[in-house]
N, C-alpha and C positions, 0 to 999 in steps of 0.2 A: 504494500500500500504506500502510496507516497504523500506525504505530508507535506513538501515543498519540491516544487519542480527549480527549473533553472531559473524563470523568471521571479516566481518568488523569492530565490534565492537571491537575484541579484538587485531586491529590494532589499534583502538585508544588510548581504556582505558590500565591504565597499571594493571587493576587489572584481576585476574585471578581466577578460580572456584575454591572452593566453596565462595568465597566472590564474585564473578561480578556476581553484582542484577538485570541486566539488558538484557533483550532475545532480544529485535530488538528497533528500532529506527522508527516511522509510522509517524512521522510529525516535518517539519524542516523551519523556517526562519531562514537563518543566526545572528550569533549576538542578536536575537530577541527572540527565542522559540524553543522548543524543547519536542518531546512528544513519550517516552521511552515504552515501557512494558515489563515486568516480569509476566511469565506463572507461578505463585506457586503451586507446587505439595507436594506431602507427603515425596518425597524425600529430601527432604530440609532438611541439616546438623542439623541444628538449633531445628526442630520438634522435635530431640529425648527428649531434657529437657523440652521444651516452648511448650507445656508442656504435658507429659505423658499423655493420653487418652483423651486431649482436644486440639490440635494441634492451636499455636495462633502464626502470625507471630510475632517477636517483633518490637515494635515498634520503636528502631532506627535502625531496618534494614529497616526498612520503608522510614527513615530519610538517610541514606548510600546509596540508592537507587535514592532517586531522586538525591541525591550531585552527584552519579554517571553519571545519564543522564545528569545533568548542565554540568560534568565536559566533556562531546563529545561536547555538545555545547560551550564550551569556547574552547579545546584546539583544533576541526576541525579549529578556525581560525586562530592559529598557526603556522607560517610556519615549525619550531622547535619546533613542539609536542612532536617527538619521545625522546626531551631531556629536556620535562616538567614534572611534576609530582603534580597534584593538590592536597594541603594541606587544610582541615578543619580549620578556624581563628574562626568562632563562627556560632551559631545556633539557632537564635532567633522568641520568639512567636511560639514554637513547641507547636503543638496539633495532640491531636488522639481522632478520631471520631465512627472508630469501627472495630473490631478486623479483620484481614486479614488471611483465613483460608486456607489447601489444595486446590485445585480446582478454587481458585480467581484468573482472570485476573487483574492484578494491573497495570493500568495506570497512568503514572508516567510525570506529565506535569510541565516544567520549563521557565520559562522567565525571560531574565535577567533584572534586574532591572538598575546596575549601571557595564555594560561591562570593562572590561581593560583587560593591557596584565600581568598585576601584580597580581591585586587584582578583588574579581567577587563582586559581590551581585546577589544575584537571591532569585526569591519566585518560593516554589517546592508544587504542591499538587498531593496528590495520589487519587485516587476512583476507586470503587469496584462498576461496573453495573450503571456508575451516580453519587451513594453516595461517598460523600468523608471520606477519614480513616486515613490521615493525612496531615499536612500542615505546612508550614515552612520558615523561612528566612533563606537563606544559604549563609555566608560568605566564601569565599576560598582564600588561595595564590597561583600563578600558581609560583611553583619552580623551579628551576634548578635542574636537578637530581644530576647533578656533585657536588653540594651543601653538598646533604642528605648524599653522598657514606663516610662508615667507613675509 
């Protein structure tokens, strides 16, 4: 079942293609979890280097991807999402478990660990078919855009 296709998602996230790593949104408790997928194809920007004749996704886009799904799960409970901007603060206990090729459905599951409106914690794992191919602590700041602007 899908709870957020691309276009909703790209009301939420502020990121935009070829960086937004996330195709739909299939499973949702608020504040609690959150569980994203990315359909990887051979079109993927990234394949032309990573790597010539053996196509591997890399693995902090692995890591970029789930901070992505956290980051629909943190700022949907924002009332001023549209004037948030979730920032990377750290990334801890990263592991990769096996490589993520064309043709992988990467399911990309997050739960928050320690919620707020400032600061997130969350643990992010990805799997391919069951196995898993990466896995992670993800820190964030939820910012003020008006903050970031030149």
């Amino acid at each position: 079942m899908v709870i957020y296709d691309t276009k909703a998602i790209l009301q939420i996230l502020p990121h935009r293609p070829p960086f937004l790593l996330v195709d739909t949104v299939i499973e949702l408790e608020p504040a609690k979890r959150i569980v994203g997928i990315k359909q990887v194809t051979i079109n993927e920007p990234f394949f032309q280097g990573h790597f010539p004749g053996m196509p591997v996704m890399p693995g902090v886009l692995q890591i970029e991807a789930l901070a992505q799904v956290g980051a629909i799960l943190a700022l949907r409970e924002l009332e001023d999402s549209d004037m948030k901007i979730p920032l990377f603060s750290g990334i801890d206990g990263a592991r990769f478990r096996r490589p993520v090729v064309p043709g992988d459905t990467l399911r990309l599951e997050v739960t928050a660990i320690r919620p707020g409106r400032r600061i997130q914690k969350m643990r992010g794992v990805a799997t391919v078919d069951g196995n898993i191919t990466a896995e992670t602590e993800i820190l964030c700041i939820i910012a003020d855009r008006k903050e970031l602007d030149p």
